[in-house]
C-alpha positions as CSV (number, residue, x, y, z in Angstrom):
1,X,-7.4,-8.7,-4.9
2,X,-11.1,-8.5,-3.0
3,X,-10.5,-6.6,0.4
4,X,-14.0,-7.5,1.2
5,X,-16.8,-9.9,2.9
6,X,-19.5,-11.5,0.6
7,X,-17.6,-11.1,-2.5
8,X,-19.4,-12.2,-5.7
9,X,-19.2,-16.2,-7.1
10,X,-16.3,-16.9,-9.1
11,X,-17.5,-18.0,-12.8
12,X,-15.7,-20.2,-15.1
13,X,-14.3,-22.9,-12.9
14,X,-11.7,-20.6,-11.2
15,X,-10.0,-21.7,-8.5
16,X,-10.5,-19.7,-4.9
17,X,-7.9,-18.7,-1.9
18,X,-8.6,-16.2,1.2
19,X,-5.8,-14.7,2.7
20,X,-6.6,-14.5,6.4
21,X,-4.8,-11.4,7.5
22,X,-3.7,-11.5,11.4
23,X,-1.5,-8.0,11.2
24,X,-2.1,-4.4,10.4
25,X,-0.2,-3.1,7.4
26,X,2.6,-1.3,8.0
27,X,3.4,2.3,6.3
28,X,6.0,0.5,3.8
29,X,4.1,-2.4,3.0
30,X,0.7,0.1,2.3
31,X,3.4,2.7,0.3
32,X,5.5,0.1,-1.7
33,X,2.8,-2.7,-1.9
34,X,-0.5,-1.6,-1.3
35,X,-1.0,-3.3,1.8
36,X,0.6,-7.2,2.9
37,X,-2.8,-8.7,1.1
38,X,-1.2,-7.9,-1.8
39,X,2.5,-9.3,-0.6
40,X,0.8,-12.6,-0.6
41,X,-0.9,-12.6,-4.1
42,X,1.7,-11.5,-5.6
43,X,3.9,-14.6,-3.4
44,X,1.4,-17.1,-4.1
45,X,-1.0,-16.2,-7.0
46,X,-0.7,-16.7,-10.2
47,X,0.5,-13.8,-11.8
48,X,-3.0,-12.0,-12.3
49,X,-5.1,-14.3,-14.4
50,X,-7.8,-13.5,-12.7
51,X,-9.9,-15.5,-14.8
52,X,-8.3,-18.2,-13.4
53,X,-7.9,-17.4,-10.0
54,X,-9.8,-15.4,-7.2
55,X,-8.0,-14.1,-4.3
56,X,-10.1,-12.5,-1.1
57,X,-8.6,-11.3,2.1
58,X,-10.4,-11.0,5.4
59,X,-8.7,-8.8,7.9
60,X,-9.2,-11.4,10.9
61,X,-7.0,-8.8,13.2
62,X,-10.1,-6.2,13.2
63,X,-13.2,-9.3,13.5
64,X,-13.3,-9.9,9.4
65,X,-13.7,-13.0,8.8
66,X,-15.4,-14.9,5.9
67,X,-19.0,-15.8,6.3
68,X,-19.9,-19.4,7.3
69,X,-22.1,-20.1,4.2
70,X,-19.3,-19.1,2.2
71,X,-16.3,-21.3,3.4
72,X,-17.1,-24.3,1.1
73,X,-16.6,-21.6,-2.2
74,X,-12.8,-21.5,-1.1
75,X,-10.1,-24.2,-2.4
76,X,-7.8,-22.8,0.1
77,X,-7.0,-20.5,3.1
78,X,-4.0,-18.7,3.9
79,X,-2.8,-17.4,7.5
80,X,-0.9,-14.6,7.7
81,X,2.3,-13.7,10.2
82,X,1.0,-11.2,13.4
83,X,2.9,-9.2,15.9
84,X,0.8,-11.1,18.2
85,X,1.4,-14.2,20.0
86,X,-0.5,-17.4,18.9
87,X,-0.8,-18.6,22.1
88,X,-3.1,-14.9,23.2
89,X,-6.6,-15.4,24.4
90,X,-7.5,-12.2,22.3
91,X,-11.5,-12.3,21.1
92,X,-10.4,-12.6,17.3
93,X,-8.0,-15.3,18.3
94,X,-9.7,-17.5,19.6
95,X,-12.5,-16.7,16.8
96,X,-9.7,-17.6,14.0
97,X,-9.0,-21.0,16.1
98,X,-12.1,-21.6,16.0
99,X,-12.4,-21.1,12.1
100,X,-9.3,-23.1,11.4
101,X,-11.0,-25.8,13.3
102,X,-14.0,-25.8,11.2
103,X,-12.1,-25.4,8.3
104,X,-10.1,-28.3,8.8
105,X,-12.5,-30.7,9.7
106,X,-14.1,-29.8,6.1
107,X,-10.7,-31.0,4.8
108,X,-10.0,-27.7,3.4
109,X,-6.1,-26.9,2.0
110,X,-4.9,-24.5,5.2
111,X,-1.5,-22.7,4.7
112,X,0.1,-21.0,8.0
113,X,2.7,-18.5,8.0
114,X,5.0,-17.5,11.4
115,X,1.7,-16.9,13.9
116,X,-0.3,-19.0,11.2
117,X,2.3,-21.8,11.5
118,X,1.8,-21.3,15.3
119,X,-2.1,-20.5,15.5
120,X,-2.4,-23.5,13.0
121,X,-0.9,-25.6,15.2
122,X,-2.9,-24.7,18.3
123,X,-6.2,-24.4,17.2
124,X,-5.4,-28.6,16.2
125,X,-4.6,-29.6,19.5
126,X,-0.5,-29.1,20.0
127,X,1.0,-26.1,21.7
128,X,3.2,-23.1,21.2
129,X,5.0,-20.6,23.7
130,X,8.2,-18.1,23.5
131,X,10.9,-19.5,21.6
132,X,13.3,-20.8,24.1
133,X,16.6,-19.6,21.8
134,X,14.7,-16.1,21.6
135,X,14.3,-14.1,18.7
136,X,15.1,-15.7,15.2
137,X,15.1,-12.9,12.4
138,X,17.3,-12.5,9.4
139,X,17.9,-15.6,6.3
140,X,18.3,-18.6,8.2
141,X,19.0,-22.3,6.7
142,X,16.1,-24.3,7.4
143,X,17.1,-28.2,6.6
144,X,14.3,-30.9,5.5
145,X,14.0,-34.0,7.9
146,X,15.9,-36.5,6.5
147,X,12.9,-39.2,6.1
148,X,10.9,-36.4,4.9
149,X,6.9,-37.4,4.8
150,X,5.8,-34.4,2.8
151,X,5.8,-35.5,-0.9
152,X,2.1,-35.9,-1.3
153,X,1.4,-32.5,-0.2
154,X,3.0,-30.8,-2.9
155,X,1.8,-32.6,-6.2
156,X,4.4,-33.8,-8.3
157,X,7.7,-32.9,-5.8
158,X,9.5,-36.1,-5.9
159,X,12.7,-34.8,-4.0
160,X,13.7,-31.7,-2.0
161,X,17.1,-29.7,-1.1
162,X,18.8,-30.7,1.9
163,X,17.9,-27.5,3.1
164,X,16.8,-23.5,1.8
165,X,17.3,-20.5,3.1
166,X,14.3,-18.2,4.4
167,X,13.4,-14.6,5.8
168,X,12.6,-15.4,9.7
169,X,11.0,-12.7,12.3
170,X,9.6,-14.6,15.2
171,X,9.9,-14.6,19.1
172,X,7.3,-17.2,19.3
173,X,7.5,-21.0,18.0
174,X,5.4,-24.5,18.4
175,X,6.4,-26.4,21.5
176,X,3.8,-29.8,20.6
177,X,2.9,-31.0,17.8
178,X,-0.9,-31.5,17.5
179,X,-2.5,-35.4,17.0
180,X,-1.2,-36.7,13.8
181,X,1.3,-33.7,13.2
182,X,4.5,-34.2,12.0
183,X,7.9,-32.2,11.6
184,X,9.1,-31.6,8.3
185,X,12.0,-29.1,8.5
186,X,14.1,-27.7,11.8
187,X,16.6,-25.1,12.2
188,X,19.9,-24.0,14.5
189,X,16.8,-22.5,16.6
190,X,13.5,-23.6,15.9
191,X,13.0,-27.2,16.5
192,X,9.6,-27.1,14.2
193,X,10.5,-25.0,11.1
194,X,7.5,-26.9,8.9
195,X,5.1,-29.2,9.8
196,X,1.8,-30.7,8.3
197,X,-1.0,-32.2,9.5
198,X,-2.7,-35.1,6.9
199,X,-2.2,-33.7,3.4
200,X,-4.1,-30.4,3.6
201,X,-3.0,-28.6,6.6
202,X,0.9,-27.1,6.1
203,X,2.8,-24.7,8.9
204,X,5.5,-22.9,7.7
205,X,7.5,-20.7,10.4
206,X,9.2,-18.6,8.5
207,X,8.2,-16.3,5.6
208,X,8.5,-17.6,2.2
209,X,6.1,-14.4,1.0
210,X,9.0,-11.4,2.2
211,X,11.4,-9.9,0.2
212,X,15.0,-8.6,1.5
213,X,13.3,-4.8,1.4
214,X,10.4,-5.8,3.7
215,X,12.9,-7.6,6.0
216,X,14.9,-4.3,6.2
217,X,12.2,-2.1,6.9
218,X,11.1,-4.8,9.9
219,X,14.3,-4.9,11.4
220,X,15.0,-0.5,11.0
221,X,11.5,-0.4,12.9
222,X,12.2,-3.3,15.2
223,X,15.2,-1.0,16.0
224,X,13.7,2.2,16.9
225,X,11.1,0.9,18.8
226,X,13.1,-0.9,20.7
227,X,11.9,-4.2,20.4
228,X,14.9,-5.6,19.6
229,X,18.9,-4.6,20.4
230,X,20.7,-2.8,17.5
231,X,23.1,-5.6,17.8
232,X,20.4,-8.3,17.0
233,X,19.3,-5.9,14.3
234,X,22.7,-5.7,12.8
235,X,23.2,-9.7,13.3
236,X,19.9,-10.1,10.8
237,X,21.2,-7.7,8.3
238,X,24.5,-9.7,8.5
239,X,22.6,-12.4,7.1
240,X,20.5,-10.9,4.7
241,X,23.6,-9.3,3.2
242,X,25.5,-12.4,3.2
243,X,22.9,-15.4,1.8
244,X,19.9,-14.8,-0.5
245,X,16.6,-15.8,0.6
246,X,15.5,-18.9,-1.6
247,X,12.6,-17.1,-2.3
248,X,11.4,-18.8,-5.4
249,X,11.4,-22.2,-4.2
250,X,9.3,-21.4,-1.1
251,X,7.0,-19.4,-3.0
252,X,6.5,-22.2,-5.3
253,X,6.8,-24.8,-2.8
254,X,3.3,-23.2,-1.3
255,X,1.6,-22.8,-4.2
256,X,2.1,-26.2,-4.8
257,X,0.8,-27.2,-1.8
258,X,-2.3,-24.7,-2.1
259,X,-3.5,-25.9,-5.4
260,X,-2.6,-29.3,-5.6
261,X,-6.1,-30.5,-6.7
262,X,-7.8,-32.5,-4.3
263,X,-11.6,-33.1,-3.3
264,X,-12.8,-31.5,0.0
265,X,-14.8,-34.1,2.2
266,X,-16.4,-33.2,4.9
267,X,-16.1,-35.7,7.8
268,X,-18.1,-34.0,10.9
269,X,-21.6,-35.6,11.9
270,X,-23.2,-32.0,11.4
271,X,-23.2,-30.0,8.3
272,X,-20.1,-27.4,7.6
273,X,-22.8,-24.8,7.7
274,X,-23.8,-25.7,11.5
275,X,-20.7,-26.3,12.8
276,X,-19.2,-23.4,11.4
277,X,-21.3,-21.4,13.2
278,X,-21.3,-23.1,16.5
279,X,-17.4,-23.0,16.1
280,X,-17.1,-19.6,14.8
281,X,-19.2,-18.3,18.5
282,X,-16.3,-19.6,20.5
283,X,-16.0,-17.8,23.6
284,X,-12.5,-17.7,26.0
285,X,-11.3,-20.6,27.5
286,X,-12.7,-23.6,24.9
287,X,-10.0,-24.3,22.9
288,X,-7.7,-26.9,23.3
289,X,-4.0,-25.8,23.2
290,X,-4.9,-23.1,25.1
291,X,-1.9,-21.7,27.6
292,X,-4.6,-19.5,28.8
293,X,-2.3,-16.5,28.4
294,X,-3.7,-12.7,27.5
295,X,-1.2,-10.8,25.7
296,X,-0.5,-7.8,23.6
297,X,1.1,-6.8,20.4
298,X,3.8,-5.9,19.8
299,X,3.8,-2.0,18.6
300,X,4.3,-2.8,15.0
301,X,3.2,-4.5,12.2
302,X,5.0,-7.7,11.0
């Protein structure tokens, strides 16, 4: 993996992905993982042929992003989970709105994870808040709509489960869909589990990269910090211990959708390069979507 800006041109016809990373890395992630960039290769690369595949990440959270003359290079963009709320009027927020924005009217494949499912989802025009059932964490059974309209995203899927299990940590959830979203999976608690917008922009609330050890070490330092009860901590351990995430069938389920292949069109009336940067300059208050809230993080990394 490329930690790093202006990375050199991929040879060889490889395929290209960014991870966007909204979050610091926490001690266990850096110690057992190398850092959550690597969490996601490892979910959703392809098993370190490089030579077919380039992965970069960009730590959005500390102003990294990639430059504007390189976002056509990319075949796809990932957006990580954050302890901070979508819905934040934070500098580097905003700025990432902005880029999803750009990137997306460039038709480019967009992937969102927990606050990517929910940044995704504002920086397109719908709106998220505080999850109205209040925090969701632990395996939870996320069930497909049944007049699912997701096949073409995901290449050759031709049917799905009723419904997989998946690792969720979130306090925050989408409350609109933006113009032409739609809902492709719900929960007991989250009304929008998975949505899509066209065929190349796909929000995923809960985390199809993390493994039962990660979701441990959240919820033991979720715990002490008190951010959440010891009895909401032992409810998501309850459920870790008694149902396996369906890790494997999310994981794939995203790469699918990433590099399904597909020609990127660009249907703005300026070039990618211009509006990129005009976007990418955003300052506070431009954005549709917008609650208009400042906030903080919380005093972890997710």
């Amino acid at each position: 993996m490329t930690v790093a800006k202006g990375s050199a041109p991929v040879t060889g016809g490889a395929r290209r992905y960014a991870v966007l990373l909204a979050l610091k890395d926490s001690e266990y992630a850096r110690e057992v993982y190398g850092g959550y960039g690597n969490v996601f290769v490892t979910a959703f690369g392809n098993g370190g042929r490089e030579k077919e595949e380039r992965w970069d990440c960009f730590r959005v959270i500390d102003g990294e992003f990639p430059a504007a003359e390189e976002l056509g290079m990319y075949d796809g963009f990932v957006v990580s989970g954050s302890p901070h709320d979508a819905y934040g009027d934070e500098r580097w927020i905003l700025r990432l709105c902005s880029l999803i924005r750009t990137l997306h009217a460039m038709n480019k494949r967009l992937l969102g994870i927990c606050f990517g499912h929910q940044v995704l989802c504002r920086a397109l025009g719908g709106r998220v808040g505080k999850a109205r059932n209040g925090w969701d964490i632990g395996v939870k059974k996320v069930t497909f709509m049944p007049d699912f309209e997701g096949f073409g995203l995901f290449g050759d899927l031709e049917e799905l489960p009723q419904s997989a299990s998946i690792i969720e940590v979130h306090q925050d959830e989408v409350w609109e869909m933006p113009p032409k979203g739609r809902v492709l999976a719900y929960s007991d608690k989250t009304r929008v589990e998975m949505f899509a917008v066209g065929e190349h922009v796909l929000g995923v609330q809960g985390h199809p990269e993390y493994t039962n050890d990660i979701l441990h070490n959240l919820i033991d330092r979720l715990v002490n910090n008190n951010t959440i009860t010891r009895s909401i901590g032992e409810d998501a351990r309850g459920t870790a211990e008694a149902t396996k995430p369906d890790h494997g069938f999310w994981t794939k389920l995203c790469k699918d959708f990433l590099k399904r292949p597909t020609a990127t069109t660009v249907t703005m009336n300026t070039s990618p390069l211009e509006s990129a940067t005009e976007l990418m300059s955003c300052s506070h208050g431009v954005l549709s979507g917008s609650l208009a809230t400042t906030t903080t993080a919380s005093p972890i990394g997710l």
